[in-house]
N, C-alpha and C positions, 0 to 999 in steps of 0.2 A: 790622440787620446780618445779612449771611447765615452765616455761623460762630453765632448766636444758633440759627440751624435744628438744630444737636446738641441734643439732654437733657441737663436742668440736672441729670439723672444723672451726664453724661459729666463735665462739670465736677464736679460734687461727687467724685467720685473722687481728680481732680485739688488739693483741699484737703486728703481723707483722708488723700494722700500729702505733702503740705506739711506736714502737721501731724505722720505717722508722724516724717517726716524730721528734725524738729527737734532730738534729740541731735547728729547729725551735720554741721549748718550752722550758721553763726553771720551776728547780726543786721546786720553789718558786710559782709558777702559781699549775703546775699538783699536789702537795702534799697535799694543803689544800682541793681538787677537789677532791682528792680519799678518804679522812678522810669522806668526807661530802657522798660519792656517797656510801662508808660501812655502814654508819650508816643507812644510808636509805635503804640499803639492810638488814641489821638486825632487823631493824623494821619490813621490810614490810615481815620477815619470821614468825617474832610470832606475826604479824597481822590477827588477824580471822574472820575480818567484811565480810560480804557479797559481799560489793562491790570488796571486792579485787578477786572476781572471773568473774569480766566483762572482756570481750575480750579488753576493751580500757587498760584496768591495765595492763594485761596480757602482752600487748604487751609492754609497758611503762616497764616494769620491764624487757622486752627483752634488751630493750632502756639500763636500766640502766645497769644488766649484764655488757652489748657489752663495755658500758665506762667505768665501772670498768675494764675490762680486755684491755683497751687501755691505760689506765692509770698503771696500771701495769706490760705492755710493755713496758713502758717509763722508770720506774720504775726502772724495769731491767735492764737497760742498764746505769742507774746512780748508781745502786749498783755495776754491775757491772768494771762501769769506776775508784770507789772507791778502788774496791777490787783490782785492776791493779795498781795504783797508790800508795798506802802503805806501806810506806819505800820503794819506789821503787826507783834501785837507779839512774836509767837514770833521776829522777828531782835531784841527788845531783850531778851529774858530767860533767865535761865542755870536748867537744871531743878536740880530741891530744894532752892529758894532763894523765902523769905518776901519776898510783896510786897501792897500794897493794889490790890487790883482790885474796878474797879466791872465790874459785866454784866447787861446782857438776857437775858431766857428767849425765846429761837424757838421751837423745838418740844420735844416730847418725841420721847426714840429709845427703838427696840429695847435692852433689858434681860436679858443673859444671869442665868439663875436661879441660876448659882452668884457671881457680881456683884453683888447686889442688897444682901443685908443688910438691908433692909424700904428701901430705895431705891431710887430711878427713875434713869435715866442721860437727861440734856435737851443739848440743843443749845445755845449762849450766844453771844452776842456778845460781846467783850472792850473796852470800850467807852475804858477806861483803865486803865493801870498805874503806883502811885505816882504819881497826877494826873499824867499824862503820857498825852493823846489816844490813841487806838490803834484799829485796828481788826483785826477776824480772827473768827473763830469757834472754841470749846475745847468737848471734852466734860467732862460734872461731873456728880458722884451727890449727888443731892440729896430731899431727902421731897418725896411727887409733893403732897400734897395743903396744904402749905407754900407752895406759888409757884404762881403763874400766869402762861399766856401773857402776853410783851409788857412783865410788870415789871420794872424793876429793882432790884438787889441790888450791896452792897459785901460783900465779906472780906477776913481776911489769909488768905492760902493761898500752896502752891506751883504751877508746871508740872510735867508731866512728859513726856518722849516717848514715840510712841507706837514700841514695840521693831519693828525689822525682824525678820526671819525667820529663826527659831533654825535651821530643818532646811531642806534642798532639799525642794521640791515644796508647799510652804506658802503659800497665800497672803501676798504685802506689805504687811499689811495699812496700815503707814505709807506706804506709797505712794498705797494706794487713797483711805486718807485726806487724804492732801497736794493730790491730783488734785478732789478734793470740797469742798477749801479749809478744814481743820478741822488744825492747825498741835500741837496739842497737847490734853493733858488735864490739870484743873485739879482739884487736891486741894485743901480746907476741911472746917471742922468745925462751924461756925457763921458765919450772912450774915445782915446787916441791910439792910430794906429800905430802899431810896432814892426812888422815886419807883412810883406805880400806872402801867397801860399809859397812854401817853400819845399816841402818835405816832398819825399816818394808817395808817402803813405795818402797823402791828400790829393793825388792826382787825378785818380778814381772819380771818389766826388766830387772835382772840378769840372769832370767830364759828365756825371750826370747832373750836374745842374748846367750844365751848357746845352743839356739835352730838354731839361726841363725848362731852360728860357725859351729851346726854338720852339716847340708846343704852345706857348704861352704867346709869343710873337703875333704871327697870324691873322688877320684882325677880320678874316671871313669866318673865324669857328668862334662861338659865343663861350661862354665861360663855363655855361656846364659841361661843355662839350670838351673844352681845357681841361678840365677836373678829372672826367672820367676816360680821356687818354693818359694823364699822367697816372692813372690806378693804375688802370690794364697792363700798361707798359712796363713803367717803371716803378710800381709801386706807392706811386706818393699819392696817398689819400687826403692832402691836408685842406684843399680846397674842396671835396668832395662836401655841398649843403649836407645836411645833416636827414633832413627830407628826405631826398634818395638814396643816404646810409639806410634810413628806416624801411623804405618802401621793398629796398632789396632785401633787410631783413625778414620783412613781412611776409614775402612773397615765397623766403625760403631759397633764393637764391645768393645768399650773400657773400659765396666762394666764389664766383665770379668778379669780384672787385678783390679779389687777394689774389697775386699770380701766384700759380699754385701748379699741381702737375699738368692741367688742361692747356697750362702759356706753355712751358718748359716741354710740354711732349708736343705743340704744334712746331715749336724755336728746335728744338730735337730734328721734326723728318726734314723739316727746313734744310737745317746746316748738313743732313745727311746728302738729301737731295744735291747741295751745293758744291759736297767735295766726295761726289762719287769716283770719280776720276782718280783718285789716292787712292793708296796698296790701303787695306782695312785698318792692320795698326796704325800705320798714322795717320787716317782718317777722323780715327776713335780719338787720339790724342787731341787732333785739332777741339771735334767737337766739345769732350769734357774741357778743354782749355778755355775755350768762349765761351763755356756753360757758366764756366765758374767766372769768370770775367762779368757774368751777368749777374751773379748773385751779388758783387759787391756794385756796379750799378742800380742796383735795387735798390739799396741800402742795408742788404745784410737780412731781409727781413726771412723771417724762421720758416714760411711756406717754402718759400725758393730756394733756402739753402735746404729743406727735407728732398724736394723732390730732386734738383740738382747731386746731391748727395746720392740719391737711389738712380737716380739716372748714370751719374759717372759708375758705380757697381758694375749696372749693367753692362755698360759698355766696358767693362775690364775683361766682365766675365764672357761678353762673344767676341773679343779680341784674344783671348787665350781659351776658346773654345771648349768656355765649362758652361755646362748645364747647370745650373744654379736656381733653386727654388725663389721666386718673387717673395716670400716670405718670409725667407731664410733672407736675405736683402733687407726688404722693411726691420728687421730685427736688429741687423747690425748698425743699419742707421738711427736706429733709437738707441743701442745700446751704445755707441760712440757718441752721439750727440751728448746724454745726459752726463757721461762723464768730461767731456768738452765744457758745457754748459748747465750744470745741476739746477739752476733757477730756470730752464726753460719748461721745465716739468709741471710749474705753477702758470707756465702764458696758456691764458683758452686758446688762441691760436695751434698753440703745439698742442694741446690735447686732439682739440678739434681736427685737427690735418693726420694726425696720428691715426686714430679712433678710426675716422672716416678710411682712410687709406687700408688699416689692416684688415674692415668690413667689405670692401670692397676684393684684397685679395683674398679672402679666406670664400664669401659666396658665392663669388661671381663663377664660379664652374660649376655653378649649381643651371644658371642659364647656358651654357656651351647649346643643348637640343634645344634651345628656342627662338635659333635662327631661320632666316630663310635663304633662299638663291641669289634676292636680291640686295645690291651694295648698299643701297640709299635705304632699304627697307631697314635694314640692318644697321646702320648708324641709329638712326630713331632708336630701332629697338634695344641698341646696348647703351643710348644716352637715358632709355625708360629704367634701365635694368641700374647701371650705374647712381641714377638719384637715386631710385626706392631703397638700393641696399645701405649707401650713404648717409640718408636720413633717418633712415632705423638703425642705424650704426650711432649716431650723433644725439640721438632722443635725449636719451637721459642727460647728457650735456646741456643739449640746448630748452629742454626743459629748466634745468637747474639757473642756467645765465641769464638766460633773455626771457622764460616762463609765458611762453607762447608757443604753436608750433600751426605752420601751413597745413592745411589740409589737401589743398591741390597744387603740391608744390612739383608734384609732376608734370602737370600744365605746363607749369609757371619755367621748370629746367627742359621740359620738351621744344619751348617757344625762346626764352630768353638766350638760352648757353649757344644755338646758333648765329642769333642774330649780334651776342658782343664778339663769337669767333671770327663773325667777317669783319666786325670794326678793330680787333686785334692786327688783322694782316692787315686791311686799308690803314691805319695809325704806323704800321710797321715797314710799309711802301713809303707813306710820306715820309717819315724819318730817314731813310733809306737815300731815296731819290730827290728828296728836296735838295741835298746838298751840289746835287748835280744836274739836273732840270729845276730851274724855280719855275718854269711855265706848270710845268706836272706839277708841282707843291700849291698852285693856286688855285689848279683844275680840283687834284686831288681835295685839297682843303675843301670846297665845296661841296663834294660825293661827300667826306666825312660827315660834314655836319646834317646836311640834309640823314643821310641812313642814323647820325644820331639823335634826330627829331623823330624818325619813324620810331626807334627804340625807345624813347621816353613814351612817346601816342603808346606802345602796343604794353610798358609799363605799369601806364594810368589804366586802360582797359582792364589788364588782370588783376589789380588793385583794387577794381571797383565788383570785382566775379571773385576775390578773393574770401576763402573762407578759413579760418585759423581757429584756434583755444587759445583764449588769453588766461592770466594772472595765474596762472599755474606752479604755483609755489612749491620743492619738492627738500627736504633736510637730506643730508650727508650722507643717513644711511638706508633713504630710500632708493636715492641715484644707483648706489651700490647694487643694492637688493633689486632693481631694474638691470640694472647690466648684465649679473648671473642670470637673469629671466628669458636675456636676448640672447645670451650665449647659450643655457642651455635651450633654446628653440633652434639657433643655428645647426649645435650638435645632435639635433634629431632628424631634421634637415638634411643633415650629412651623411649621417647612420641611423636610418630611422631602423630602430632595435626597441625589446621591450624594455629595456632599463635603459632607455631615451626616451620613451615615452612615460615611464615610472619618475625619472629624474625631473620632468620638465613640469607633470604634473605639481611632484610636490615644491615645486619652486615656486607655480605660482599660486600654488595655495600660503606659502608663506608669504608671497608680496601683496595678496589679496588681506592678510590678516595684518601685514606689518601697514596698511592704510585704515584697516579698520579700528584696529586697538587704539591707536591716539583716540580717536573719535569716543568710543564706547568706554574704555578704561581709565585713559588719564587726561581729567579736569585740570585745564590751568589753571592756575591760579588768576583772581582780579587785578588786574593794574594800572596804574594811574601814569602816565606818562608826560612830562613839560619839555615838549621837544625843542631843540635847537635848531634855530634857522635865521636869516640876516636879515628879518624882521625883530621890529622892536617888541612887536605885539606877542600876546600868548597864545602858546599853538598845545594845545593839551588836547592827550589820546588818552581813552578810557577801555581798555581789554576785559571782558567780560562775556561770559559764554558763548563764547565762537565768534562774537562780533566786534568792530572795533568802532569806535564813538571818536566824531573826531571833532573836535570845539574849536573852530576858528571862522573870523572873516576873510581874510588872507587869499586870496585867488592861489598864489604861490604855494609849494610846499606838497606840487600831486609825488615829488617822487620821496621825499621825505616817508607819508601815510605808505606806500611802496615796499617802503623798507621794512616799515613795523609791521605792513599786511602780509610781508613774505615770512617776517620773524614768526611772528603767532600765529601762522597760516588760518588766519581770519580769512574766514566764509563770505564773510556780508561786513561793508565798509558802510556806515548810517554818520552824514553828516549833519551837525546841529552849531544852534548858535554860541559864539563863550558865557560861562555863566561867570558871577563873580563868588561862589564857591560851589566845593567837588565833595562829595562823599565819598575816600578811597579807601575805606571798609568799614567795618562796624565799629570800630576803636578810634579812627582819624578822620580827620575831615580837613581840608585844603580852604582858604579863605585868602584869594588874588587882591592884593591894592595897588591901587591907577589913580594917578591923576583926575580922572575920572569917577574912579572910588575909591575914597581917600578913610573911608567911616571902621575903625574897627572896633570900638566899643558895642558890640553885639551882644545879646542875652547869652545865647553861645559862645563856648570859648573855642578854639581852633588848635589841632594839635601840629598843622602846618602852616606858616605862612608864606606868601611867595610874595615879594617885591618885583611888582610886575616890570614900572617904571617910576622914576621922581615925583615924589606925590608931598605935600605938604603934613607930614604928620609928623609925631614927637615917636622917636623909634624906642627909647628907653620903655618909654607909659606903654609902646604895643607889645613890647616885649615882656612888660608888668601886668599885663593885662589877662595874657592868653598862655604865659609861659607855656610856649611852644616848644616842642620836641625838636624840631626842624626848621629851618630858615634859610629862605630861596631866595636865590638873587637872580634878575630876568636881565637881559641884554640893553634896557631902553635906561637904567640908572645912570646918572653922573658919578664920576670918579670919587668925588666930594660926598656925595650920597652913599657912595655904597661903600667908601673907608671907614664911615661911622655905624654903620651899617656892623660891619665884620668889627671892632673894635668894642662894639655895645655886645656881641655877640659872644668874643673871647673873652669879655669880662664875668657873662651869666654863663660863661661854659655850654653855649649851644652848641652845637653841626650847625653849619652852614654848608652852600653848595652854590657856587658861581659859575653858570650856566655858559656865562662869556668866556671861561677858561675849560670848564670840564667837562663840557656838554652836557647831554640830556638829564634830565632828573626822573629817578625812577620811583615808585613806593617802596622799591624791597629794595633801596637806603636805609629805611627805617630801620 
């Protein structure tokens, strides 16, 4: 089909949008539209008329392509929603409520240190409830060295949901987790086994935690050093301090703790080198066979199966001896993945590994003449040419997420990205050869750790020469409005033409205005803010001409102010003491009562008041007092307190707002 001659890029777009779309159409509109837009694509392929070779058709059948593949983006994401849903049992069970549940262990997860209590947090399958089939996935804190991959376990226990977002600017995290298909968390206190691993499907992950106990064994390699072989290798960052998640962030190299195409194209000339000896087809077959072998050793994670994916391509396509565009590849792999997986289009990993990947194949033959004769010269130079285009590839991302960005992260990928490639192959020797020399596994284990003290020392040095922009807050539709900026600067780069040069000016004259306008034209509004946080104490923000006011004593609560400084891309953060009342505009005024100030009969009457915590007063009289518009309820109240509270409240027909259920309190409730 001639419409096939677009990139399966151009289409993949086309599903991205199908799938963004899916709040807004419903399955009843898009299904009889795709029934209709197939058939007229299967006509119009055993169509042999003449006219269907005019440029008007041609494109018309681009046309139609492009909404077929939007509509099954949409598509995807309602099969998808089905397939999450069936017998799933977070729609039969009510949370903190005792039921018999039998479950699986799948993996083990990442474990916050104040979480723990000498406990691991694992991934489960929910197999049944009260003998009632079911399926789904919960998380559960359980002793790590109690269970193993693949078994199963019965208890009585509860669910629980996972809470939405107390404060603007907070991650979802119920959302992130609904999209990943994990429905709920499961509270027990004691679980009996049911049966040892049994199935095919768990054998995988038997094998990689057998992999990740012998790493972990050891007792010559210290614990960070455990940590950051099980990244490299296998993927598992769960032990990974949080510190040197940061630092690698910092430094701008943090795709190196994700295996990603760097592992998979060294594990690549590896296994090539290994079975040179095989006729090429079935050499090819070996390597994608252990390629993929490796992705579900991983754990599935989305870098390894992007690059594995693009790697198996290749090697189809010089096993049956097509010349095939790298881009044309990247394409199909985005475009089968989102329809495979329509939620992975929201993981920052997958944007991140996407983004970077398609900047990298679209500029890099912009570098081909800026090599030289020599090999080692020329590594350096395509590892220099590789970050820079990567990172400018990823900006607007990594502005957006983490609102930072390295300034010498070329340094930092010139010096780091060699020195974890050697600890990749030494980790991948031990594993390899320990099983069969243990003298080599004690030798080796030592060279490990030593070259991984050199790596943290040369770390800390760049850490300390490190130079970044922090707190860089960017909205939705400046990210945007950046990326057309990059792209069109690519495309004059590539064609440098005068309507490439015409196109790129006025781009960035509009990204230059779309930063200026907020600024110059549109005045937020003042706001008064009673944030939420697992303090008892009041934590109130005060938004006002570009600045944000923050009234607490609270050491706690820097990423809270975070959130609200990324929300109102507040300039200047000015912190002061709490007052015990707020001025939140010319009409209202806020007046906080504490145990501590307990006095509301003021000259002043108050059109808010907040119940900070349990204070001795007569709530009827403060209610008769100040009749108040509004009435807040703070986190440090007794149960007893605050039902009379709400009781006194739906008697005078106030609003109320309970902070401990709803989260934040804004002024524009009012």
């Amino acid at each position: 089909m001639r419409p096939l001659k677009f990139s399966f890029l151009f289409y993949a777009t086309a599903v991205m949008l199908g799938i963004g779309c899916k709040p807004h159409l419903s399955l009843q509109l898009i299904l009889p539209v795709f029934c209709l837009l197939f058939l007229l694509l299967v006509l119009s392929v055993y169509c042999k008329r003449d006219w269907m070779y005019q440029s008007r058709v041609f494109y018309l059948s681009v046309l139609l392509l492009y909404s077929l593949c939007f509509c099954a983006g949409f598509l995807a994401t309602q099969f998808s929603d089905w397939r999450t849903q069936y017998k799933n049992y977070a729609t039969r069970v009510v949370d903190q409520k005792n039921y018999v549940i039998q479950f699986r262990i799948v993996e083990k997860q990442k474990t916050q240190e104040s979480q723990q209590g000498g406990k691991t947090r694992f991934l489960v399958e929910v197999e049944a409830v009260d003998s009632i089939r079911t399926r789904g996935f919960a998380h559960v804190l359980l002793v790590e060295d109690a269970v193993e991959i693949g078994s199963t376990w019965a208890t009585v226990g509860f669910f629980r949901s996972f809470r939405s977002p107390a404060n603007r600017g907070q991650v979802d995290y119920a959302a992130v987790m609904q999209r990943k298909g994990i429905g709920k968390q499961l509270s027990c206190s004691q679980i009996y086994k049911v049966r040892e691993q049994s199935r095919l499907d768990f054998i995988l992950p038997h094998i990689r935690s057998s992999l990740l106990k012998r790493i972990q064994t050891p007792t010559q390699l210290s614990p960070q050093t455990k940590a950051i072989l099980r990244a490299i290798i296998l993927g598992d960052r769960t032990q990974l301090a949080g510190s040197l998640v940061s630092s690698f962030q910092y430094l701008g190299v943090m795709h190196v703790l994700a295996i990603s195409g760097l592992h998979i194209g060294i594990l690549y000339v590896f296994l090539n080198q290994l079975t040179s000896f095989v006729k090429p087809t079935y050499r090819y077959l070996i390597i994608i066979g252990l390629l993929w072998l490796f992705v579900f050793l991983s754990g599935f994670a989305l870098s390894v199966f992007r690059a594995v994916f693009m790697f198996s391509l290749l090697s189809v396509a010089v096993a049956w001896r097509r010349k095939q565009k790298t881009i044309e590849i990247v394409g199909i792999t985005l475009f089968l993945s989102l329809l495979f997986e329509p939620d992975w289009l929201y993981d920052v990993g997958f944007q991140l590994s996407y983004t970077a990947v398609l900047g990298i194949v679209w500029l890099m033959p912009l570098f081909t003449k800026c090599y030289t004769q020599n090999k080692v010269i020329n590594y350096f130079l395509g590892l220099i040419y590789v970050s820079f285009v990567a990172q400018c590839s990823v900006l607007p991302l990594q502005l957006y997420y983490f609102h930072s960005f390295s300034l010498t992260f070329l340094l930092s990928n010139l010096v780091v990205v060699p020195l974890l490639t050697v600890l990749l192959l030494l980790g991948l020797l031990f594993l390899c050869l320990g099983w069969i020399l243990p003298w080599i596994e004690e030798n080796m284990g030592l060279v490990i750790e030593y070259w991984t003290r050199f790596v943290f020392w040369v770390l800390d040095l760049l850490s300390k020469a490190n130079v970044s922009l922090s707190d860089l807050y960017l909205t939705t539709g400046k990210v945007a409005l950046l990326f057309v900026g990059l792209f069109a600067l690519g495309v004059l780069l590539k064609r440098p033409r005068i309507k490439g040069i015409g196109a790129t000016w006025l781009v960035s004259v509009l990204l230059m205005f779309s930063w200026v306008y907020p600024t110059i034209f549109e005045k937020k509004i003042p706001e008064l803010i009673l944030a939420s946080t697992t303090k008892k104490e009041a934590f109130v923000l005060h938004y006002s001409n570009e600045r944000l006011f923050v009234f607490s004593d609270s050491v706690v609560g820097h990423s809270i102010v975070a959130g609200y400084q990324r929300y109102f891309q507040a300039k200047e953060v000015v912190y002061n003491t709490p007052q015990l009342m707020y001025q939140i505009d010319d009409n209202h005024r806020l007046l906080v009562l504490s145990s501590s100030m307990p006095h509301y009969a003021l000259s002043q009457r108050f059109e808010v008041v907040y119940f900070q915590e349990h204070c001795k007063v007569n709530i009827n009289r403060v209610l008769e007092w100040h009749h108040p518009q509004y009435v807040i309820l703070g986190k440090g109240l007794r149960m007893g307190f605050k039902e009379r509270i709400i009781s006194s409240c739906r008697k005078k027909n106030i609003p109320f707002h309970d902070i401990s259920e709803k989260g934040y309190w804004s002024s524009q409730f009012l």
